[in-house]
N, C-alpha and C positions, 0 to 999 in steps of 0.2 A: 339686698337689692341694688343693682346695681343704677344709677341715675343718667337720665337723658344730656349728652354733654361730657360728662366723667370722664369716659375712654375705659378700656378695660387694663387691668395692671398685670405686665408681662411677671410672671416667673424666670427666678433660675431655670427651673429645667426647659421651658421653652426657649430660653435665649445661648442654651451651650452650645460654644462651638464644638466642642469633641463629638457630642450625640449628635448636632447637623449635620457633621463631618461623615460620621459613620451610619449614619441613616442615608446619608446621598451613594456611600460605596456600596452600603446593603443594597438597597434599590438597584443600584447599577449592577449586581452580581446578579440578584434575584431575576434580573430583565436578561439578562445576557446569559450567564454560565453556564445555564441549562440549555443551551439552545441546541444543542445536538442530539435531543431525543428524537426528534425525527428519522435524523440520519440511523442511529442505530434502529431505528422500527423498521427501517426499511431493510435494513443490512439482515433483521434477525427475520422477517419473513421471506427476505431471500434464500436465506441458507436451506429454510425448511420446503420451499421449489412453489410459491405462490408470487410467480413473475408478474400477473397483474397487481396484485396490492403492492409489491416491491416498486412499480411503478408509479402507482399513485401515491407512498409518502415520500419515491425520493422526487417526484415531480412537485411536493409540497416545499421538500427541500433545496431545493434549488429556488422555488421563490423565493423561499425566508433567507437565504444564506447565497444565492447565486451571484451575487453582486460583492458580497463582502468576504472576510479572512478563510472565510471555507470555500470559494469559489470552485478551488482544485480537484477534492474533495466530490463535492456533489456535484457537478460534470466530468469525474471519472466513472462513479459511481453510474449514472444516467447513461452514460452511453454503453456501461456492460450490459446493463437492464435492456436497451434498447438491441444490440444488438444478439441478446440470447432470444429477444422476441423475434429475431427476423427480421430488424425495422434496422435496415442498416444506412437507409441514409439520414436517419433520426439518429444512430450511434454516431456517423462521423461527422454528426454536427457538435454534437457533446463532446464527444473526443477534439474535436479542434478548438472549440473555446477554452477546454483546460489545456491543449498544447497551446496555445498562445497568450493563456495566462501563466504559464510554466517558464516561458518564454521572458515575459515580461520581468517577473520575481527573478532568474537568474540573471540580466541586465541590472538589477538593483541588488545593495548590499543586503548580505542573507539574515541581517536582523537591526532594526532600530534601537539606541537606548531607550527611548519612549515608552516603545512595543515592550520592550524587559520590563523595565520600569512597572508599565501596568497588568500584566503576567503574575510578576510576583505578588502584589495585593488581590490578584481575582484569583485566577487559574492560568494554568498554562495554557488553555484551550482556546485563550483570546491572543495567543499568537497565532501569525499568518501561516496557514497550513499550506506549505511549497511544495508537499510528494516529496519522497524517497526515490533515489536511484534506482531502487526495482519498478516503480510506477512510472518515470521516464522511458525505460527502455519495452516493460511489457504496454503502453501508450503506443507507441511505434510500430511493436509487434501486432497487437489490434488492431490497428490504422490498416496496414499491412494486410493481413487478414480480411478486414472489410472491404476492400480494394481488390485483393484478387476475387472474391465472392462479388465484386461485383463487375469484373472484368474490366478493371482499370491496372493493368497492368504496370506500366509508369508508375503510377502515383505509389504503389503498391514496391518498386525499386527503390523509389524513394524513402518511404518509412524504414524498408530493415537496412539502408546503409544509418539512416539514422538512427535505427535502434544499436548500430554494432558499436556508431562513433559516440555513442549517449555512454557505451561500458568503456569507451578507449578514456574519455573526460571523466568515468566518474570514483574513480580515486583520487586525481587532483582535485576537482571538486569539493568535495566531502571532509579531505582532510583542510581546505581553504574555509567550509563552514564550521567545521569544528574547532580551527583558531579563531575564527573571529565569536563565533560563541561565548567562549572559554573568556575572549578577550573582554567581550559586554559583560557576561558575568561577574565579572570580576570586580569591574567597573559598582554594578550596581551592587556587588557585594562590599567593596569601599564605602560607596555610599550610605547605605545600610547602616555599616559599622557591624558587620558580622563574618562572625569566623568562620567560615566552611571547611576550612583545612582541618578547624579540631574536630570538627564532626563528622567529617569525612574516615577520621584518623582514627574515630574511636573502637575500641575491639568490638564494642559490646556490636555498633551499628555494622562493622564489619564482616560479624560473623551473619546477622542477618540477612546482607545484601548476598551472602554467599551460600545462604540456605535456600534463598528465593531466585536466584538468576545462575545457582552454577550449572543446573540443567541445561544452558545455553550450548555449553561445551559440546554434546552432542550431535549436534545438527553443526553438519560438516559439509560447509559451502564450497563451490568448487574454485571460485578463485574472487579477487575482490569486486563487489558489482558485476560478474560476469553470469549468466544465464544462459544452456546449453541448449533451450528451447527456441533464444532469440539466433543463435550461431546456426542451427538447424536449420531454422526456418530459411537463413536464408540462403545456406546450403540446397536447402531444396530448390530455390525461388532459381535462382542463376546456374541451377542445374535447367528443369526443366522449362523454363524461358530464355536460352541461351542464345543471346545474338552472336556473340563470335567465341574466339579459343578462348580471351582474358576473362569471359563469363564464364567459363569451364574450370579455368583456375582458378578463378576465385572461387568458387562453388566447391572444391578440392582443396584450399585451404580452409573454408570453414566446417567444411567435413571431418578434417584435419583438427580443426581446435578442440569441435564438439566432443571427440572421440577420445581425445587428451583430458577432457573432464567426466567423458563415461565410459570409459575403458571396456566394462560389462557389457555394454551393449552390442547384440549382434548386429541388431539392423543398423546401426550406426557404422558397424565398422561396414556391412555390407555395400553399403550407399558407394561409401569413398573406395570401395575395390569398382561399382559401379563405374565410375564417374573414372577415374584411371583406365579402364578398360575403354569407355567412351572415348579420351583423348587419344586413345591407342589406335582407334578408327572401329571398332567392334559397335555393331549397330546397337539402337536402343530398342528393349522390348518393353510393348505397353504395359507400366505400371500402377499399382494403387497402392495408396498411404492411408491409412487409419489413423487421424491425429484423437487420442483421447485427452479431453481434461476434466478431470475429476475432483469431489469435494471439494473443499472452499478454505482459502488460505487463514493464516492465523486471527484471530478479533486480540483486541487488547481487552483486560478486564485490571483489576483493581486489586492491590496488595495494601493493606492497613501495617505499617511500621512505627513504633515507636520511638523515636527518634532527637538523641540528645542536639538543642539551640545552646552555641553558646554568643550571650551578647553582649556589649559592653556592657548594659545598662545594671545585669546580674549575673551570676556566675553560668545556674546553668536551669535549663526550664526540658522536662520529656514534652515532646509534643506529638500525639498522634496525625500521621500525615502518610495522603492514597500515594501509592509510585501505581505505576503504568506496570503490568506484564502479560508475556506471549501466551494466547491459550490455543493448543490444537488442536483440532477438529479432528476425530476417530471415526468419524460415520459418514464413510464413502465406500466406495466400492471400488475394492482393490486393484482389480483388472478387469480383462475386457479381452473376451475372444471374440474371433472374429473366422468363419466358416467359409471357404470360399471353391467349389467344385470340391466336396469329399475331406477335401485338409483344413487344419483347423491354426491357424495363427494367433497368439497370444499375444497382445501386448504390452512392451517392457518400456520401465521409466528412464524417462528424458530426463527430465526437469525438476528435482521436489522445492517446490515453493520455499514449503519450512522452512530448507535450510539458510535459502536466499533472503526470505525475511528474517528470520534470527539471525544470520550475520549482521544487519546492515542495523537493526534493534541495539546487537551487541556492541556495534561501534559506537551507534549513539547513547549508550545509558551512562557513562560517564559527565556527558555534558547534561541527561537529563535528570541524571541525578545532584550534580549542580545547583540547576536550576531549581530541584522541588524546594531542596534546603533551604537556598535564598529565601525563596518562596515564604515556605515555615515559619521562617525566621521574621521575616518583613512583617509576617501576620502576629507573631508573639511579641515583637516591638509595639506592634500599634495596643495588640492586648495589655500588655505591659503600660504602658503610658496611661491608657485608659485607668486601668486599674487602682494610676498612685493619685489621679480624681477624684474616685470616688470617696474618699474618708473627710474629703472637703465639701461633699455634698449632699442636700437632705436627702432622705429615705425614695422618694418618687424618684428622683435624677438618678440613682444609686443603684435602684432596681431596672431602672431603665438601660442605662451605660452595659449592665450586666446581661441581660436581654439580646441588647443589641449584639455585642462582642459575641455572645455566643453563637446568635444568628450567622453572624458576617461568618465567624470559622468555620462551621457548619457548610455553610453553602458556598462556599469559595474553595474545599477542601477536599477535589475533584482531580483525577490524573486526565491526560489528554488521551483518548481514546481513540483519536481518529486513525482510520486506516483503510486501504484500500478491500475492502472484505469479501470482496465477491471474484476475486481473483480464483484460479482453481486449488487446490491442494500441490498438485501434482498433471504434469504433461508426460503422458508416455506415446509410445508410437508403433506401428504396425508397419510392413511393408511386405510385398506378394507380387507376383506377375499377375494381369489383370485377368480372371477367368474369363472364358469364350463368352461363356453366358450372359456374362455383364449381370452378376447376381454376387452380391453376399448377404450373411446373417452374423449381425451381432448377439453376442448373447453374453450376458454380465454375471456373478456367481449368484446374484437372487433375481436378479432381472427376467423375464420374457424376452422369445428372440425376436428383433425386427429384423427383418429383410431391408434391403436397401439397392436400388438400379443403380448401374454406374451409366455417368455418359458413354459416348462411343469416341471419346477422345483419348489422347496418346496417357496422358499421365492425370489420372484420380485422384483428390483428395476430398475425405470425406472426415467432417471435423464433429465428434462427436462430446458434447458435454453432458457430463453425470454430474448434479449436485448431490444427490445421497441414493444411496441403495435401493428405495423403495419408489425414487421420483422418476418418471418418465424421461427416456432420455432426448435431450434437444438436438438434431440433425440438419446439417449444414452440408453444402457441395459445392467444389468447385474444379475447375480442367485446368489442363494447357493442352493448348489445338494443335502443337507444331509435328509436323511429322518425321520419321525416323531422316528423313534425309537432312534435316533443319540439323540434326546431331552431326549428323557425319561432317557436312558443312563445315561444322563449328569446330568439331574436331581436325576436320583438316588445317584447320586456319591457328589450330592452338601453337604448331610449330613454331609460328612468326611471332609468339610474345613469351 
């Protein structure tokens, strides 16, 4: 019985620092780590074509995470959601707070020691998620996109110069964040007191990395950070908006580049004999574009590798540890005909995502493989220390220290997942002179036909997304008003530039 006045007598095990220590990191992992279930609930009811619930957990998410390190992330997400619903001035509101926090982050260096620092004890996922190169310029392209659909012309010039200059910067870029990366890492790899080189080096983990990511090789991007979808678009845009000749050339040069990464393509090559003919003074006849995008770009999932730490402290410890990899999405619908007075147009790909995102993955896995090891390792150090405690303490602390340590591994033992997932598969594209009727029908190889009106304007585009084969398809439209003399105009004026 304890007596009035006494006080209670602390234990050993309530006064260890190691167990406080790792009881305040558990808590802190167990509060944080997990926080991006939201995001993928949304991401995974997206893919299956339930755009209102994809709306309400990523509108969850953006409260929980809209302010902090995922900011990016869930305002890119939110404004795809927003604008496959039709709510396009609800998209270019999401869309500009992640371009102005995008903005922000590349103004700042592309990573803190701090932020490393506490990465490697939690997850990578408590690093600041900045978007990839592909998410900067398809951002732009969207912008773009939402801008011409809503007859803001301008603003709409605006995004695809900056989607073009987003691929001119983003090699220098990229190769500027992957020094300084390499450089922190390094850094916090000193620190540590851990080798990454030997374990980088080791056959056994060698052959592994090269079982799980040589499939990469496959997916053959067309050049670095470049996307044929963004060079297209705005081929088209400075075509059929052309204030004078230098909008005609230019519209002819990116006709020109697109072409140079899809060789295959008719309609592509067709455009730029177009658009040649145009400067030539040959009128313009009213045309329609079938932009499809289909299925849903790669998710990341989780790869379990066993993985030799070596560290000062002992020779050498296996540690199981998640890496990050590419998983693709198979259930789309391949193509997309398109019916228009009697003739039937098919068509052909622009753009495959894939390869765009597994290039820009495979430049990064070097550094992210870096980082998990560090990672690893910082956590088998702190295991380790832990460890040579307990034989100094009773049975209760002893079980506890072990509890804990397992716990903390466990749930801090997470790859970063995040990605932009709602992106399409693949962009292909159609092209026709526009029927009398002002009528076509799409029709998909499992799909039902829609019919679709066109305006009565010079040049159609009608932006059609397929998330899977059996989901309805989402239907968009938008013009350009200018009439054939607005061309000739511009083509006579081309001479002078």
């Amino acid at each position: 019985m304890i007596r009035m006045g006494q006080g209670i007598k602390k234990t050993k095990w309530q006064m260890s620092p190691w167990v406080s220590l790792l009881g305040w990191t558990l808590l802190l992992c167990l509060t944080g780590c997990n926080s991006n279930a939201t995001l993928r609930q949304a991401q995974a009811v997206y893919r299956v074509g339930d755009l209102h619930a994809a709306r309400e957990h990523i509108q969850s998410f953006v409260a929980q995470e809209g302010n902090g390190g995922d900011r990016v992330i869930a305002y890119l997400e939110q404004g795809t959601i927003f604008r496959e619903l039709q709510d396009l001035s609800s998209s270019e509101t999401s869309f500009q707070i992640a371009d102005e926090r995008i903005d922000q982050l590349d103004d700042q260096p592309d990573i803190s020691l701090s932020e490393e620092v506490y990465s490697t004890v939690t997850n990578m996922n408590n690093l600041v998620y900045r978007g990839y190169s592909y998410d900067r310029v398809m951002l732009s392209v969207y912008r773009a996109l939402n801008n011409m659909q809503l007859g803001n012309f301008p603003a709409a010039r605006v995004h695809l110069i900056r989607a073009y200059n987003r691929q001119v910067q983003a090699v220098d870029r990229n190769a500027k964040r992957i020094e300084k990366a390499q450089q922190v890492s390094s850094e916090v790899a000193s620190d540590k007191r851990v080798d990454v080189a030997r374990t980088q080096n080791d056959p056994g983990f060698l052959s592994n990395l090269k079982k799980h990511y040589g499939n990469l090789s496959q997916y053959h991007a067309y050049a670095d950070y470049v996307n044929p979808f963004a060079e297209w678009l705005q081929g088209l845009y400075f075509f059929a908006d052309a204030a004078d000749g230098s909008d005609l050339e230019r519209a002819r040069k990116s006709m020109e580049r697109t072409l140079g990464m899809v060789p295959a393509n008719q309609m592509v090559r067709d455009d730029l004999a177009m658009i040649q003919a145009i400067q030539n003074g040959k009128p313009v006849e009213p045309m329609t574009y079938v932009i499809f995008a289909t299925g849903t770009a790669p998710i990341r999932g989780e790869i379990r590798l066993d993985i030799p730490v070596f560290l000062v402290a002992r020779d050498v410890d296996y540690v199981g540890v998640n890496f990050p990899k590419l998983v693709m999405n198979s259930n789309f619908l391949r193509t997309l005909n398109v019916h228009s007075q009697g003739r039937r147009y098919r068509t052909q790909l622009l753009a495959d995502m894939d390869s765009i995102v597994a290039q820009e993955f495979n430049n990064q896995l070097p550094i992210i493989i870096t980082r998990t090891i560090i990672s690893a390792a910082s956590k088998a150090a702190v295991a380790y220390g832990l460890q040579q405690t307990i034989n100094n303490q009773n049975s209760w602390e002893a079980l506890a220290i072990r509890l804990a340590t397992a716990a903390y591994q466990v749930s801090t033992n997470e790859a970063d997942l995040r990605t932009w997932a709602s992106l399409p598969k693949q962009f292909q594209i159609a092209r026709f002179p526009t029927p009398a009727n002002r009528r076509i029908e799409l029709q998909g190889n499992v799909a039902g036909v829609t019919s679709v009106s066109l305006s009565s304007q010079q040049i159609n585009v009608v932006y059609v997304r397929s998330l899977a084969p059996y989901v309805p398809y989402e239907i968009s439209q938008f013009s350009f008003g200018k009439g054939s003399s607005s061309w000739q105009n511009a083509a006579s004026n081309s001479s002078l530039h």
